[in-house]
C-alpha positions in Angstrom: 8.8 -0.9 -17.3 10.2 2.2 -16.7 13.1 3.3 -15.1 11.7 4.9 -11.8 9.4 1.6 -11.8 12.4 -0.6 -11.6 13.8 1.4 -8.5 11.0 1.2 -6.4 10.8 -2.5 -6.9 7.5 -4.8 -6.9 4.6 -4.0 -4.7 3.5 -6.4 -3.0 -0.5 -6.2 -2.4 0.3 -6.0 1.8 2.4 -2.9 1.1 0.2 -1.2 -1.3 -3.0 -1.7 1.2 -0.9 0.0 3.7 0.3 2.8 1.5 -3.3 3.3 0.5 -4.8 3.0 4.2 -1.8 5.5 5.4 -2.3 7.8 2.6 -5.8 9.2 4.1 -3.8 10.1 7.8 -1.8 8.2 10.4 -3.1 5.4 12.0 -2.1 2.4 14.1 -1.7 -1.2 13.4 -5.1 -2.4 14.8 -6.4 0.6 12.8 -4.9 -0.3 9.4 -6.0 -3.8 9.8 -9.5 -2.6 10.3 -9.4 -0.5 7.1 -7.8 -2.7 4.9 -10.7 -4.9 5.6 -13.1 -2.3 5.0 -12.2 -0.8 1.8 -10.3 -4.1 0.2 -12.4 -7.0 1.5 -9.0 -8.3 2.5 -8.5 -9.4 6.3 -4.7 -9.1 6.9 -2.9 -11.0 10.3 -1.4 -9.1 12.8 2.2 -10.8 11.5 1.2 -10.1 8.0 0.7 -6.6 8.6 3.9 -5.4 11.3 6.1 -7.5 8.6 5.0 -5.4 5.7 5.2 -2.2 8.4 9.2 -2.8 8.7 9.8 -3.4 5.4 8.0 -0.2 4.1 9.7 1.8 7.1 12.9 0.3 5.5 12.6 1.7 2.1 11.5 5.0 3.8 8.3 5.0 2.6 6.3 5.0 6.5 7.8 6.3 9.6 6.4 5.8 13.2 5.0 8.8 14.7 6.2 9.8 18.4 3.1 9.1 20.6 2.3 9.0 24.6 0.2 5.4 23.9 0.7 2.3 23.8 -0.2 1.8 20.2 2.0 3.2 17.9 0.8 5.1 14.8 2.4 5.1 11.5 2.3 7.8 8.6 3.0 8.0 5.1 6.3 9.9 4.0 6.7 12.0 1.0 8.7 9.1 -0.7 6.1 7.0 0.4 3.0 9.1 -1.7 5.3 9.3 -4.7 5.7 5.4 -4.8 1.9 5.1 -4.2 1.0 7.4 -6.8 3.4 5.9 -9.2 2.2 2.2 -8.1 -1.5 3.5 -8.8 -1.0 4.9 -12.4 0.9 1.7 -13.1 -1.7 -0.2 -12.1 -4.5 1.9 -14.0 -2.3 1.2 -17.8 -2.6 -2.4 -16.5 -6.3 -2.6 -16.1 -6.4 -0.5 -19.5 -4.3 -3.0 -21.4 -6.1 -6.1 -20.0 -9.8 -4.2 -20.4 -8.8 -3.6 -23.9 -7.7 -7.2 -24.4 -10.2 -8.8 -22.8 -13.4 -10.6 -24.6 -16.1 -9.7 -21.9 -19.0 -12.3 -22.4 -19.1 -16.0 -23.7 -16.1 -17.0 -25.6 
């Protein structure tokens, strides 16, 4: 693991749905919810998702946008795309190493 890796500390799959639903443009909780399920298959709760919100607004990574409704969108920050980007190719050696290692068919 390298050392950039070990400062933005482990992903959780909540945080990396969001980054990746936030990285297409901002969007509100309900929203997110909505296209996490549509693109992942994965139906998050409301609890679920606001606690994985704060946390990533924490790090710096989201920020709420100022808005006149009651919903209240959230965007991805330039922090926040570097992380995902770095998450992403991290996560593409993975599936390389374990596609190499794997023995696809009957064992």
């Amino acid at each position: 693991m390298g050392r950039r890796t070990q400062e933005l500390g482990r992903f959780t799959d909540v945080a990396l749905l969001v980054l990746i639903s936030l990285a297409e443009g901002q969007k509100h909780g309900y929203r997110m919810i909505n296209d996490i399920e549509e693109f992942s298959g994965t139906a998050l709760e409301p609890g679920t998702l606001y606690g994985a919100l704060m946390r990533l607004e924490k790090r710096g990574w989201i920020e709420a946008v100022e808005s006149s409704e009651r919903r209240k969108p959230y965007q991805i920050t330039e922090s926040g795309r570097a992380a995902l980007h770095e998450q992403l190719a991290t996560l593409r050696r993975i599936e390389q190493a374990g596609t190499s290692r794997v023995v696809w068919g009957p064992a």
